[in-house]
N, C-alpha and C positions, 0 to 999 in steps of 0.2 A: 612480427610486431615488436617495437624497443619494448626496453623494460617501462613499464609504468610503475612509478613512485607515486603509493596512496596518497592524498590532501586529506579528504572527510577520517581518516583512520587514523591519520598518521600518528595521534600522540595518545593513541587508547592503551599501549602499553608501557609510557611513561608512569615513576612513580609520580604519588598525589595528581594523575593527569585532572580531577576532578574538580581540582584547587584555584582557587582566581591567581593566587599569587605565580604556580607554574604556569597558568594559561598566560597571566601579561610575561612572563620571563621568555615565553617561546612566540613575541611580540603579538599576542591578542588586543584586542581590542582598539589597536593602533589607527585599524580601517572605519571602523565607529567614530574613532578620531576625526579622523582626516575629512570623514564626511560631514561630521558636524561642522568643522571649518570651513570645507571648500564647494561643497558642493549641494546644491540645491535638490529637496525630495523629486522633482521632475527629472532630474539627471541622473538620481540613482535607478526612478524606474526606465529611463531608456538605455540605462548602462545593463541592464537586468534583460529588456526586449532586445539587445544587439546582442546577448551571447545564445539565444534562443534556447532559455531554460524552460523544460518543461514541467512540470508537475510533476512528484515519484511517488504520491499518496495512490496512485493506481490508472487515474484516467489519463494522466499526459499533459494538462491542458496548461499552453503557455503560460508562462506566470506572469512576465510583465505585461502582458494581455490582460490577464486577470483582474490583473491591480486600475486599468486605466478606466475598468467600469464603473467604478466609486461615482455618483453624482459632482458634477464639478461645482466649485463654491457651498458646499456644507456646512454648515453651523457647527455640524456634530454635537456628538461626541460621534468618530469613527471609532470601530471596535476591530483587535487582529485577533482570531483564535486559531490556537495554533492544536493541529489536529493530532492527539499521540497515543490515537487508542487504540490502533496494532491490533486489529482483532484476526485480520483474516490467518487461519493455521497456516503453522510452519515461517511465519514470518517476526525478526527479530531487528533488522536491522537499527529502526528508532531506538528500540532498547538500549541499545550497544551507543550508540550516541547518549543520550541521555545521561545513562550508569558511567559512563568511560572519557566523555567531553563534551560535558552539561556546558561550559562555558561556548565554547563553537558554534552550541546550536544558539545558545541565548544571544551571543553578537548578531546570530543572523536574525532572530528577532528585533531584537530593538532596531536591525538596519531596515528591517519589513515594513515595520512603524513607523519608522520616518521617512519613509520615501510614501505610505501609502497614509500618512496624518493621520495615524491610530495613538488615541490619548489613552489606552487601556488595552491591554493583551491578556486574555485568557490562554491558560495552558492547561488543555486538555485531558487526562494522563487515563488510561484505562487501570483500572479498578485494581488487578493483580501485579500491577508492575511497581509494588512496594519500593524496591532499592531504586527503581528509574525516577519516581515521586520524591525520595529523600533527597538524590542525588541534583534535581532539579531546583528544589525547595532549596536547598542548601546556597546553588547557586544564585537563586536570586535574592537570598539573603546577605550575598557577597557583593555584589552588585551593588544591591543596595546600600552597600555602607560603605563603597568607594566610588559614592557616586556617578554610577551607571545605567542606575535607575532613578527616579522620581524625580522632585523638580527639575527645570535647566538645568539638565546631565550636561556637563564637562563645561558647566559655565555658559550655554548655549541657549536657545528660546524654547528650544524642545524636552517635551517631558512625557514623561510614561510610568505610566504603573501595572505593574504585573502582575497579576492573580492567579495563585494554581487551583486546579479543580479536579478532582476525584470524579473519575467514571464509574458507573454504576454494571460495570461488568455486560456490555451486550453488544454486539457485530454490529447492530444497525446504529451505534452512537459513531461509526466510523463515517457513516454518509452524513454532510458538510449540515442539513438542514435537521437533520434528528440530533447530531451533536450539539446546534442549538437551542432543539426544544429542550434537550435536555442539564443543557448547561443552564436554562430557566429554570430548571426545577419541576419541570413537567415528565411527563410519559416522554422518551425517545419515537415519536413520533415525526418521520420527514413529514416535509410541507411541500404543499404542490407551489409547482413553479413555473411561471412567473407568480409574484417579484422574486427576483435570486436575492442570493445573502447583500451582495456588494451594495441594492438598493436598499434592500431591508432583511437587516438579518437579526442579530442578540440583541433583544429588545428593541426589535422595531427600528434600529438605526443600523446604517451604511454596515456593513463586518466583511474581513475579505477574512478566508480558512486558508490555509495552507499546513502543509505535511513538516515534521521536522527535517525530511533528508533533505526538502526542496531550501529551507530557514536554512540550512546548512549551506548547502549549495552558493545562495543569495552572499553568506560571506567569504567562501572564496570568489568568487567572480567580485566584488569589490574587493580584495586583496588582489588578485591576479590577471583580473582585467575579463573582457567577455573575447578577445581575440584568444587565446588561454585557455577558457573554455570550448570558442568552438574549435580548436586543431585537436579538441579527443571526439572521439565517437564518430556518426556517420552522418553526411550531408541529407539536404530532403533527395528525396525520388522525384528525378527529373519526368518521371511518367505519371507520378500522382501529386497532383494538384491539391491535395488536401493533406499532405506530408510537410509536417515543419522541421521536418529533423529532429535526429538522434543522438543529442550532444553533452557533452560532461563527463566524469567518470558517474560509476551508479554501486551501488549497494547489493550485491545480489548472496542471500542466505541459500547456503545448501544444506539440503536433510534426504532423510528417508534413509533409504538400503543405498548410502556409499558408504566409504573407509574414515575416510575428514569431512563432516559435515562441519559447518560451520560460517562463516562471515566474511566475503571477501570483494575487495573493492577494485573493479577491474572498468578501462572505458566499457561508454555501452555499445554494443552489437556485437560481444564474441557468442561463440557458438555454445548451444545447449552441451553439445558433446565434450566444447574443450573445457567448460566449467566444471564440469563432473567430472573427465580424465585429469586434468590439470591438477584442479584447484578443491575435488573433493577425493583426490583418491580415487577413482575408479569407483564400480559398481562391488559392491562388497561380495565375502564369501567366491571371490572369481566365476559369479555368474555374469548375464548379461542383462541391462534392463528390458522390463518389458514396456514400461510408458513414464514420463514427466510429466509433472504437472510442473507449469513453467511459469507459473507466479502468484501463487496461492488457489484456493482448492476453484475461485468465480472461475478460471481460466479457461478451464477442462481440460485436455488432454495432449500430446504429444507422444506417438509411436518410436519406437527404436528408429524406424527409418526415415523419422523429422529431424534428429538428433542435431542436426547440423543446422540448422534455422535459426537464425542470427535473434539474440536476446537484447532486439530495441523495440520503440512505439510500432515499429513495424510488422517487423518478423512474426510473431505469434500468430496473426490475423492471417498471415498468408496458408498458412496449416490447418486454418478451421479452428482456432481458439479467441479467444474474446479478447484481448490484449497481451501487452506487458505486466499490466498489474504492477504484483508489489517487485518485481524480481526475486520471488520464493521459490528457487525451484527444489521440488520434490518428486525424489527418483524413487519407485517400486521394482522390485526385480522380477525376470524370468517366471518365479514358482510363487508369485502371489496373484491371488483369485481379482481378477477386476470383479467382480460381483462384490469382494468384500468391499475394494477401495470406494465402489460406488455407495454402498451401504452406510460407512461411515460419513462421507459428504453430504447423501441426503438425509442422516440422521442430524446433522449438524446444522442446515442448512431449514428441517423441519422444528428444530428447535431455538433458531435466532431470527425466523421472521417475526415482524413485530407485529403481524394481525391485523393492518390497518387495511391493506387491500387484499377482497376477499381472493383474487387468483391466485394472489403469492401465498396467504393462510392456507388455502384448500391445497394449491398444487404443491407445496412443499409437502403438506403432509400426506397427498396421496403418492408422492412419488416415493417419498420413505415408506408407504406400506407393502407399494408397491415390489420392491427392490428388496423388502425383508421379505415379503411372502416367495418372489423366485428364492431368495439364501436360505428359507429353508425346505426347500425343494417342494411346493405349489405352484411353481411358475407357469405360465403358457405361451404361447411363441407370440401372441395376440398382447400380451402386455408388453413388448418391448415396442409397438408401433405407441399404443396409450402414451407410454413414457418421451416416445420423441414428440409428439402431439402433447401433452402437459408444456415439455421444455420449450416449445415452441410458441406456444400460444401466454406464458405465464411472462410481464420483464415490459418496463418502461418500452422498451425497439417494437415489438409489437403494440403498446402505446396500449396497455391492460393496467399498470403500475404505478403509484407513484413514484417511486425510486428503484434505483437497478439492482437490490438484492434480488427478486425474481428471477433477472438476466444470467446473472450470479450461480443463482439455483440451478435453473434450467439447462445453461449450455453443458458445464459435466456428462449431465444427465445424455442430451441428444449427442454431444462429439462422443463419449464412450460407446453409444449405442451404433453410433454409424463407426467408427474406428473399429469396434472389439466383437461386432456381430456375432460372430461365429464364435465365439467363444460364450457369450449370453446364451446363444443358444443350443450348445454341448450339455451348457448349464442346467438350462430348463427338461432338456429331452434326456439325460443321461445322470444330471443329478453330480452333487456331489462325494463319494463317497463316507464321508463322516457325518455326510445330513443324513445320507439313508440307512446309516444304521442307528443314527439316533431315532429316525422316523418307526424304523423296523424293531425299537426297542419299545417304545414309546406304546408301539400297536398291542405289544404281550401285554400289558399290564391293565 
């Protein structure tokens, strides 16, 4: 592969990269320009559908697609929110934007707006991400007072006003329709769908959501064209008809048990293994991994010997995991208990559904009880079929949900248990050694 020169990264370690005045010096805002002049909102969203961007908030789903289901002839007001509430674990990327090239992301909003005729953008921000929230706020204060924001920006018919909004801390404000009950002021409650947001969304009018990496994206592809974007990444699959391809560069955070965890912006479809060899340092302590989770905890799982299964829309699904996601990947090594890793996801996963549907209330929490009663050595070889039976029956795909934190839930649960069998069940029949001597302590007293 040549070398790949980041675009979404490139100025995060400039000083004040934060600053409007460095972002226009290293010609920001220039493409905002240029669209206001020349080029009509219908052109930018088919400049956006010819590089075939997809979604990076987790599902994929084309963007300038997205955008063309707005109602045609609207009164409006149309609303853009922009999605930055980064809940799912191990995933950082939006932050890193935000904190390090607030201005990047906010071009690519105001260009989202005017190609999709949003007179107000909400920006989303999840509750803990203090310096992402300043660093944002700041920027659209900057903005604002070199007029790039609010009335006829740059002397033009188009105007926008930006509102930032404080998340109230919980997973389920990441799914597009709970983030809007909740940006009303309500409980984070999704709404069943139909109508989608694009007909009716924040407050009952037109709203398209999109992710920051994708607002990002949106502004290099008007700086560099969408031929630009599609020669990175991988074509669709000439064998699947439902493949739109895998194109752009993409954002993929590494953690867990490597040597370099951290934030790296590589096209998409390189391999699990050479992200982790490459670009996180290998598997730490010179062990070997024993599983990845390859884009936050909804995903489930990947074996040492999937390692090499290409990290786009595609890949993951061929392995038995539920997508791409966020591209979070998180590497566990050789001498950690899958019992625990499952423990902590279903403990996570029992405490951020939001209650509305009774399968994903119940199953999430019976599958964390589940999963603590085997950890601490009560198990029986008859709870790990429960448990793929919960995962299976619990999630929008079985059509039990209103939204896919269920899916989310569940798959962990059933790919760990058909991946890691035998070792579930070492577990249950032989026990831990530090359960059974807690157990064995626990009995004297």
């Amino acid at each position: 592969m040549a070398k790949f020169e980041p675009v979404l990264l490139k100025r995060i370690a400039k000083d004040n990269s934060d600053h409007i005045d460095s972002y226009i010096a290293d010609g920001g805002y220039l493409g905002l320009k240029k669209v206001l002049k020349d080029m009509a909102p219908a052109q930018v969203i088919d400049l956006v559908k010819a590089s075939g961007l997809r979604g990076r908030g987790g599902a994929g789903f084309p963007t300038g697609l997205k955008w063309t289901f707005l109602p045609k002839d609207h009164p409006g007001p149309i609303y853009l929110c922009i999605n930055a509430d980064e809940s799912e674990p191990c995933t950082f990327n939006n932050r890193v934007l935000m904190e390090k090239d607030p201005h990047q992301v906010l071009e690519g909003i105001i260009l989202t707006s005017y190609a999709v005729g949003a007179s107000k953008t909400f920006i989303y921000v999840r509750y803990e991400y203090g310096d992402a929230y300043r660093s944002m706020e700041r920027a659209v204060q900057q903005a604002y007072d070199k007029g790039l924001l609010g009335k006829n920006i740059q002397g033009s018919s188009f105007s926008l006003e930006a509102v930032m909004h404080k998340g109230a801390a919980a997973y389920i404000c990441g799914e597009e329709t709970g983030l809007i009950e909740s940006l009303e002021g309500k409980r984070a409650w999704p709404r069943i769908k139909p109508p989608f947001p694009a007909i009716e969304g924040a407050f009952r009018k037109p709203t398209i959501v999109n992710n920051i990496e994708t607002v990002s994206c949106v502004k290099n592809i008007i700086d560099l064209g969408a031929d630009w974007f599609k020669s990175i990444g991988i074509p669709p699959d000439p064998t699947n008809p439902r493949d739109a391809g895998s194109y752009g560069p993409k954002l993929y955070c590494v953690s867990g048990h490597v040597n370099r965890p951290g934030l790296v912006e590589l096209p998409m479809g390189i391999s699990v293994r050479e992200l982790i060899t490459e670009h996180g340092g290998g598997v730490w302590k010179n062990r070997k991994a024993k599983g990845v989770i390859p884009g936050g905890n909804s995903m489930g799982f990947m074996t040492e010997a999937e390692l090499d299964t290409k990290l786009d829309f595609n890949g993951p699904g061929k392995v038995g995991c539920l997508g791409l996601g966020t591209g979070a990947v998180t590497v566990f090594d050789d001498q950690t208990s899958i019992v625990d890793v499952l423990y902590n996801i279903c403990r996570f996963f029992a405490h951020e559904s939001c209650g509305q549907c009774t399968p994903c209330r119940e199953g999430t929490a019976w599958m964390f009880k589940i999963i603590d009663r085997i950890r601490k050595g009560h198990g029986r070889i008859e709870d790990l079929n429960i448990l793929e039976e919960v995962g299976n029956q619990i999630g929008t795909m079985p059509g039990t949900t209103i939204c896919g934190l269920a899916d989310g839930a569940g798959w962990p649960v059933k790919n760990a248990i058909r991946k890691y069998r035998n070792e579930f069940e070492s577990y249950i029949k032989n026990g831990d050694k530090k359960v059974r001597t807690l157990n064995l302590q626990m009995s004297h007293h």
